[in-house]
N, C-alpha and C positions, 0 to 999 in steps of 0.2 A: 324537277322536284314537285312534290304534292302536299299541297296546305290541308294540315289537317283541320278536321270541323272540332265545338269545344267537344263532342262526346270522343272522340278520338283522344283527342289532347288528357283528356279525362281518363280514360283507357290506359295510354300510355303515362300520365302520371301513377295509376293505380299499381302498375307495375314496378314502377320506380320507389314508387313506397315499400311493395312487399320485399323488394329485396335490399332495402336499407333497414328495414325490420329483421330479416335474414340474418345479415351482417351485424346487427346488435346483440339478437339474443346467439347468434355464434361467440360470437367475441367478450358479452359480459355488458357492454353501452347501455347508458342509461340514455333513452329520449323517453320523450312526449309528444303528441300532438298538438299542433301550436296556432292562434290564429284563426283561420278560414276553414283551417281543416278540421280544427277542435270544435269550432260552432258548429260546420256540417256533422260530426261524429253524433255531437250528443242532439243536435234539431233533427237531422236527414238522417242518418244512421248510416250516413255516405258525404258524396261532394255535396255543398250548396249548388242546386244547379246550376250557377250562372258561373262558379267558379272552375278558375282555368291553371294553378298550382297547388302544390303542398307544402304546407310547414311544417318543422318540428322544434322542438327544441331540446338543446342539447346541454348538460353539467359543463362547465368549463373542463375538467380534468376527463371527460369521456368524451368532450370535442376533438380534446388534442389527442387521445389517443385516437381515435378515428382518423383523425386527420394522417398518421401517424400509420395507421393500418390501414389505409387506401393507395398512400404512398407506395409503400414497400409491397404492396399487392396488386400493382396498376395492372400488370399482367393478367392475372387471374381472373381482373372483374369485369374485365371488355366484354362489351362494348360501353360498361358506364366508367366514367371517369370522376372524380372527386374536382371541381375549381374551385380555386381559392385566386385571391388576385397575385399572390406570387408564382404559382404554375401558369394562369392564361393571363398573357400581355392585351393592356387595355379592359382587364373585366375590375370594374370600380370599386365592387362591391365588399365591404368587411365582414362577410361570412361566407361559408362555404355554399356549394352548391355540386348534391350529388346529380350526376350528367349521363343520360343515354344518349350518348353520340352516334346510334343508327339516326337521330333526330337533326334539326337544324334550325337553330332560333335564331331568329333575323329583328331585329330590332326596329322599333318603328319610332320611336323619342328622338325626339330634336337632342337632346343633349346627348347622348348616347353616341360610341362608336361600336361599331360591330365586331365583335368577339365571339368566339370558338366555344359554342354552350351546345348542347342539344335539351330534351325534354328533363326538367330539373325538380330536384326537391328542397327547397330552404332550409338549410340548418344554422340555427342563430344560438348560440354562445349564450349560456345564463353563469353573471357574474356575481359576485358579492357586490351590496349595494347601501353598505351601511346600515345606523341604527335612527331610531326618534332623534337623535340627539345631535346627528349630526351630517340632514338633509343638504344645509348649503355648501360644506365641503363636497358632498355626494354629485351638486349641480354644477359644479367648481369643475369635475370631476371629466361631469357629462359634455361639457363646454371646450374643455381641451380636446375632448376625444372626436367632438363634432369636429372640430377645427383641423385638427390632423384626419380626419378621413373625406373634408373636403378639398384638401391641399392634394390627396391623391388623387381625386375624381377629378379634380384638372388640368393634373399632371396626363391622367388619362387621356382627355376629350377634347377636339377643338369644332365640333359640330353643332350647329346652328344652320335656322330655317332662313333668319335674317344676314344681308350680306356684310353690311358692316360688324355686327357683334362676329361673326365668322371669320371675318380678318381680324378682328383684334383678339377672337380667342386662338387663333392659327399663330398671331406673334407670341403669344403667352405660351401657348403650346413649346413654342421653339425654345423660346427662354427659359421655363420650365426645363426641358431637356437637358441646356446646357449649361443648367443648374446642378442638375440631379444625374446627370447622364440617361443614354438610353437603354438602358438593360431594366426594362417594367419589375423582373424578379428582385432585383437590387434594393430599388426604393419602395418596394414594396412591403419586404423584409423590414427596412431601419418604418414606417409607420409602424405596422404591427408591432414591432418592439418599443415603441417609445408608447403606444395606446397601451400593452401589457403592462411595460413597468410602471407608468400610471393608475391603473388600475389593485395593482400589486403594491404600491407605497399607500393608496388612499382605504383599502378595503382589510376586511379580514377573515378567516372562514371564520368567525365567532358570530359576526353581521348577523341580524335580524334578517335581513331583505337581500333578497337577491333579483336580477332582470338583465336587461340586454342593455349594458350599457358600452361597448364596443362599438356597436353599431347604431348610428338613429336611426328610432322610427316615429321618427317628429313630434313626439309627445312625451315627456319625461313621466316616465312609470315605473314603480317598482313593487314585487310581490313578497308576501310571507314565505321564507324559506319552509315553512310548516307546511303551504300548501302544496309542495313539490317534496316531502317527504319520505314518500311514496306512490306509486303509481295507481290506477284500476284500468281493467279490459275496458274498451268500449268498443261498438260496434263499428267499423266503417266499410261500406262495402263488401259487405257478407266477411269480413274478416273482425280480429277481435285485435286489436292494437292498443298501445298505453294511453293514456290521459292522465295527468297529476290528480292528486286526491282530492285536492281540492280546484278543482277547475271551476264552478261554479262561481264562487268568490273572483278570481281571475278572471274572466271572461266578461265577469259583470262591472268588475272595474276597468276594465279594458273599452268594454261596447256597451256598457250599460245595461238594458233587457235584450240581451243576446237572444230571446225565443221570439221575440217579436219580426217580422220581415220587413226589411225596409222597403219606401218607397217602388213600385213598378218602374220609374223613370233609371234606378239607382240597379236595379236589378241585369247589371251586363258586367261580363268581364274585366276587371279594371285594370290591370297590367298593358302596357304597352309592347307588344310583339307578336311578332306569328311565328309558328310550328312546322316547319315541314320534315316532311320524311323524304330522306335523300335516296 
């Protein structure tokens, strides 16, 4: 196999993106560009150069049908594949991941087990997030759902660089198992159903705020459903793709001054993995 360099990996995400845009405006899905990829849109009019993914993000109710529509079309979209962690055994993760499987992501994280991805797009779930009135139920919220999606990530994993945490995460590992049993698609199901109906008891589409609260990303945030309203083009890479309408506001409460570059030392890939092509 052959380790791709990031302009390649760059390459082959560009790709990935335009045919998950494809599959949107085919089918009616509503995303946005989310992240890393939304800073490059509106700073670079492309990738940040040092970056080595994309993001999007996706309406809870055009998640699932996506999800929904990748399924019942697995045939047709080869060689990309849609993962979620109830389809690949051992992938941790509580969002999807649209996958070019001519690719091969190899994992380089000590806590990590190696799972069946190729070249990937992040798609993360935006949920109803409550109002002013009632943030601590909202953290309440957040805290269960962290809870339950770490319970899966070590039902996952029993790798470590160290020997003793490796043998007692290998006994957990086992225990785990023979807890839960070993079918990854099983318990991976009863999470996601116990994260939804939580989510589903404590929210409501009337909510002010909406965000990713399914999944952490280590910082409790949540956005103006006003600013995801609607969409605008923006540029990425000589194409015109979505952006919320208000992404500015987003981005800045997100990264702060998003047009500023940070640090030169801070300027490299940060994701942990390599890319090959099989």
């Amino acid at each position: 196999m052959q380790e791709l360099n990031l302009k390649e990996i760059q390459q082959a995400e560009l790709e990935n993106l335009i045919s998950l845009d494809r599959i949107c405006k085919s089918e009616g899905f509503t995303y946005y560009l989310a992240y890393g990829t939304l800073i490059g849109a509106i700073r670079n009019k492309g990738f940040i150069p040092w970056d080595d993914d994309t993001d999007v993000w996706m309406p809870r109710s055009d998640y699932d049908r996506f999800i929904e529509y990748c399924q019942s079309h697995a045939k047709e979209l080869g060689p990309l594949k849609l993962c979620t962690r109830v389809n690949t055994p051992k992938y941790p993760y509580g969002i999807a991941r649209l996958s070019d499987t001519r690719y091969k992501y190899v994992t380089i994280n000590s806590y990590e087990e190696q799972f069946e991805l190729g070249v990937f797009t992040d798609i993360y779930p935006l949920d109803n997030m409550g109002n002013d009135d009632n943030i601590d139920c909202i953290k309440k919220l957040r805290n269960y759902n962290d809870k339950q999606n770490i319970a899966y990530t070590k039902y996952c994993s029993r790798s470590s660089t160290n020997k003793l945490k490796g043998l007692l995460k290998s006994i957990r590992y086992m225990l785990l198992h023979l807890i839960h049993g070993i079918d990854y698609s099983n318990y991976a199901k009863k999470i996601n159903n116990n994260i939804l109906g939580a989510i589903e008891k404590y929210t409501s589409s009337d909510d002010k705020y909406m965000g990713l609260i399914a999944w952490n990303t280590t910082a409790f945030r949540r956005y103006r459903k006003s600013d995801f309203s609607k969409s605008i083009l923006v540029d990425f890479e000589n194409k015109k793709l979505p952006a919320p309408v208000g992404y500015d506001r987003i981005l800045r409460q997100t990264y702060g001054d998003y047009m500023k570059l940070p640090p030169e030392s801070e300027r490299h890939p940060q994701h942990g993995y390599k890319i090959f092509r099989k």
